[in-house]
N, C-alpha and C positions, 0 to 999 in steps of 0.2 A: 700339691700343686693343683689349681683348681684346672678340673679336664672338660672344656666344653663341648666336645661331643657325646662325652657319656652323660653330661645332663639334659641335652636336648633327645636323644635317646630314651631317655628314664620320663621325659615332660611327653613325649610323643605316646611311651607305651602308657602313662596316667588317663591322656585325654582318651584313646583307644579304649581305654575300660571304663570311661566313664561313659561314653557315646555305648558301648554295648552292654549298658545295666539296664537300660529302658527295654532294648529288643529281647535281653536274659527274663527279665521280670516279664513281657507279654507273653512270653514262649511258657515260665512256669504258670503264668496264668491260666493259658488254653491247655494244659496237663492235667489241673486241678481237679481231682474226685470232688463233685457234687453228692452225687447220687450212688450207693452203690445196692442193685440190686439182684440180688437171688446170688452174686459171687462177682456180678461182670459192673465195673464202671459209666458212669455217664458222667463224662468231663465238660469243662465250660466251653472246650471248644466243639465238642457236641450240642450242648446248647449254642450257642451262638449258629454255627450252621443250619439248624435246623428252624431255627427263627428268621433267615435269611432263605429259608429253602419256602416256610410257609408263606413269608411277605412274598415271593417271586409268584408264589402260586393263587396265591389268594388274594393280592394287593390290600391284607391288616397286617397289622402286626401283631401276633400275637402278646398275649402277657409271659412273661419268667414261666410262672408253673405252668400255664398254659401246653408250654412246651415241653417241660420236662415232664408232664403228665402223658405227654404221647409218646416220647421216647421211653416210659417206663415200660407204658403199654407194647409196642413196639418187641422188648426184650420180654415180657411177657408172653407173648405172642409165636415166637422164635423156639422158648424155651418150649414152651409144651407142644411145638411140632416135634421138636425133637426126641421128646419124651413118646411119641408116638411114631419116630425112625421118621418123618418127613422131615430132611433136609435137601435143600438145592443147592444143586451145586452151582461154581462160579458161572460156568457159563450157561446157567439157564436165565440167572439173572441177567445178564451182557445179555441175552435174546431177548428178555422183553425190556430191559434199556432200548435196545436196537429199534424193537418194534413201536417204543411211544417216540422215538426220534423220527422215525419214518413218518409218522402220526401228525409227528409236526414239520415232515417236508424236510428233516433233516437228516444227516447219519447221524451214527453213535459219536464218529469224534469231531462231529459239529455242536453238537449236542452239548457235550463235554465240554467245548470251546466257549460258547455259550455260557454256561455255568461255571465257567471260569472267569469272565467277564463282571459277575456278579458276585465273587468272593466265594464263590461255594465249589467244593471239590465232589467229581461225581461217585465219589463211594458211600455222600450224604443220602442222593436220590436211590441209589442201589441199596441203601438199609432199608430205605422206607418198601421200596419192591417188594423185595424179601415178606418183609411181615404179611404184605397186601397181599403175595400170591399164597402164603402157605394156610393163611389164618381161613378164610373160606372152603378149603380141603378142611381143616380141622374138623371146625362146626355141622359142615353136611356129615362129613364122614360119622361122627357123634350121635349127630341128634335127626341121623334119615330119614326114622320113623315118624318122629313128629312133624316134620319139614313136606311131606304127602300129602298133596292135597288131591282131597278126595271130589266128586260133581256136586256133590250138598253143600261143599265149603262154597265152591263157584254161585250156585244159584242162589245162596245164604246173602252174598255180598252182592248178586245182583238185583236184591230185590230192591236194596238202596241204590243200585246205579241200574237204573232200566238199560238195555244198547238194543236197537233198532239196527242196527247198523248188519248188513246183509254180507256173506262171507260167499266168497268163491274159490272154485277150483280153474285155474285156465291150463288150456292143453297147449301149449308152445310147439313150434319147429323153430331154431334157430335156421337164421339165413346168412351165412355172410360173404360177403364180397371181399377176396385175398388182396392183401395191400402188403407186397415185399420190406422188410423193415429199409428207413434209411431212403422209404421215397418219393419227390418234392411235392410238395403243397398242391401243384397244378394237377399230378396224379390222383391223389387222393380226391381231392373235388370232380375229378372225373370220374372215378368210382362211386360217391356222391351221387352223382347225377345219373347213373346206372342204377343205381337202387331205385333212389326216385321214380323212374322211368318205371321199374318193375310194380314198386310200391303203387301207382296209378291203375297200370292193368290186371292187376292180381285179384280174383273175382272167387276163390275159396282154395282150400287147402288142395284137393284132390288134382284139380288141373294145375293150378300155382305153383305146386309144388315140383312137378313133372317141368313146368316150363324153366323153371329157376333152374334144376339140375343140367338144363341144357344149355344155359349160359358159360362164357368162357372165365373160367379162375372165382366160379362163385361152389361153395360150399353148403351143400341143407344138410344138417346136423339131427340128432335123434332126437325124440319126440319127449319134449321132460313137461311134467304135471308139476304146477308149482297151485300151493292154497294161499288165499287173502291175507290169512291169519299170521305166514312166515315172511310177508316181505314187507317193507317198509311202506310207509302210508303213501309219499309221494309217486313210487312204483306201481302200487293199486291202483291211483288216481289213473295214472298212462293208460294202463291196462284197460281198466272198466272203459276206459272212452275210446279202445278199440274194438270194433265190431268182431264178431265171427267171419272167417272168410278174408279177412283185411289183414295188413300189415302194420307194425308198430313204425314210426317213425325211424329213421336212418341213424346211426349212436357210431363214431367213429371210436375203435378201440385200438389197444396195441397190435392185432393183427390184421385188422381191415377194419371196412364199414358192416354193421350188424347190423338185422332185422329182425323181429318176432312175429310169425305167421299166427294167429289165434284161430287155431282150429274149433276150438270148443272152449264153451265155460257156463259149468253148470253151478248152481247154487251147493257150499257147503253144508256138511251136518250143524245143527243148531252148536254144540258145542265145540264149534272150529272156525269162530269168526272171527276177526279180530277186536270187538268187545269183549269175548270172551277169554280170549289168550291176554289181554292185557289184564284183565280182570285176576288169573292165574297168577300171573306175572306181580300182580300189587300185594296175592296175598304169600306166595312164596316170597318177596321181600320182605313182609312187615313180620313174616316168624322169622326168620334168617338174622333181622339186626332184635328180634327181641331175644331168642337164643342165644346169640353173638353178645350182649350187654351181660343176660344173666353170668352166661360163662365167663366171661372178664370180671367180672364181680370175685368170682369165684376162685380162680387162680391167683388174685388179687389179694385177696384174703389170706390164705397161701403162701404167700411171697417175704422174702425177706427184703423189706425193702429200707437202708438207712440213710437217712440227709446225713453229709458231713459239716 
C-alpha cells in the first residue's frame, strides 16, 4: 500500500543531502593539502586566509604562489627557532596581538571582531606574529658578530651622506600640575592656566624651580638628561626652540598638566647626533635583511618542501 508519509520523509531527507553536498564539498576543499612542508600542511584554507589577510593589509591582492610562498617561509621560519629551543608561547603571542590592537585604538576582541567582519579568523594574524617575533631573535642571535657596526662603517657611509645636523644633550626637570582622575573639563583648564601663569614668570632653573615646589598640588620631578639622537625628530623640533631657563609648553597627560624646565643643553659628541644614529640605524638594517635573505635561502634549500 503506497505510505505517503514515508515518501515525503525519504524526498525531505534526498533534498537535505542534496542542499549539504555544496557546503560537504567547500568544507573538503578548505581541508585540502596544497603544500606539505618539512612534515606540517598548508591547506587551501590557509591560503585563502591569508590572501584575505594580505589584501586587508596591503589593499593588492596578492597572486596564489605569491602567498604560499610566504606561508612556506613563515613555517620555515617557525621551524628553525625551534630547532634552536625559541618557542613562544600562547600568550606571548595574545600580548603582542593585544599590543598591535591597542596600536590601533582597539582591544584584542575588537580586534578579532574586526577580522571577523572580513572572513578572516584571528589565528590567521597570530601565525603571521609568530614567525615576525621569533625570526629576528634567530638572525641576530646567529650572525651578532657580523651585525656590529663598528665608527668606520658609520663614517664609511657618511661620507655619501654628509649630516650637518647638530645633536644635543638637554637637561630636563619635569613639572607637573596634579589633576585627580575623573575631573571636569573646567578643572583641568584651570590647571591649564596655572601652568601658563608659571610658564610666563619662570626666569631659570635655580629660582623656578624653588618657586614651582611651593605651589599647591604641583609636582618637580628629578632631573633626566635626554640626547637629540634618542628622541623623535618632531620632540627635537619643541625642544631646540626652548631656551635655557624657560619652560616647554603645557601637554595635558593622564595625571595632570606637564611642563619641561630646560636647565641646560649642551652640544653632543659628534658621533651622537641624530644623522648619525640614523645612519647606524640604515646600516644595521641593510645587514639584518641581507643576512635574513641569505639564511632563508639556506634553510630553504633544506626543506622538504612537496606541492600536492
Amino acid at each position: 500500500m503506497f505510505d505517503r508519509s514515508t515518501t515525503c520523509r525519504a524526498l525531505m531527507a534526498a533534498a537535505m543531502m542534496v542542499l549539504a553536498l555544496p557546503m560537504l564539498a567547500t568544507a573538503v576543499h578548505a581541508q585540502q593539502v596544497i603544500v606539505i612542508v618539512n612534515g606540517e600542511p598548508i591547506t587551501a584554507l590557509d591560503i585563502e586566509q591569508r590572501s584575505k589577510l594580505t589584501q586587508l593589509s596591503t589593499h593588492k591582492t596578492p597572486s596564489r604562489q605569491e602567498v604560499i610562498d610566504e606561508l612556506i617561509i613563515e613555517k620555515l621560519k617557525v621551524r628553525e627557532a625551534k630547532k634552536f629551543g625559541l618557542e613562544l608561547s600562547s600568550s606571548e603571542v595574545d600580548s603582542a596581538y593585544g599590543t598591535m590592537a591597542s596600536r590601533m585604538h582597539l582591544t584584542a576582541d575588537q580586534l578579532t571582531a574586526q577580522l571577523a567582519k572580513s572572513g578572516l579568523n584571528a589565528s590567521t594574524l597570530k601565525a603571521r606574529i609568530r614567525a615576525d617575533m621569533v625570526w629576528p631573535q634567530i638572525v641576530r642571535g646567529r650572525y651578532q658578530q657580523s651585525l656590529q657596526i663598528g665608527e668606520k662603517d658609520i663614517l664609511k657611509e657618511m661620507e655619501s651622506k654628509p649630516d650637518d645636523t647638530v645633536g644635543y644633550d638637554y637637561t630636563l626637570r619635569p613639572i607637573l600640575f596634579l589633576v585627580p582622575t575623573g575631573s571636569p573639563d573646567a578643572f583641568i583648564d584651570g590647571r591649564k592656566r596655572e601652568a601658563e601663569a608659571l610658564r610666563g614668570r619662570f626666569q631659570g632653573c635655580e629660582e623656578g624651580i624653588a618657586f614651582a615646589r611651593a605651589l599647591k598640588d604641583v609636582a618637580v620631578r628629578d632631573q633626566v638628561v635626554r640626547s637629540s639622537a634618542d628622541i623623535p625628530e618632531e620632540l627635537r623640533k619643541v625642544l631646540d626652540a626652548v631656551e635655557v631657563g624657560k619652560l616647554t609648553a603645557p601637554e595635558v597627560t593622564k595625571v595632570g598638566v606637564e611642563m619641561f624646565a630646560m636647565c641646560a643643553k649642551k652640544e653632543s659628541a659628534a658621533d651622537n647626533t641624530p644623522g648619525t644614529r640614523k645612519v647606524k640605524e640604515t646600516i644595521q638594517q641593510r645587514r639584518y635583511e641581507e643576512r635574513s635573505k641569505l639564511y632563508l635561502l639556506e634553510i630553504r634549500r633544506g626543506a622538504m618542501i612537496e606541492y600536492k
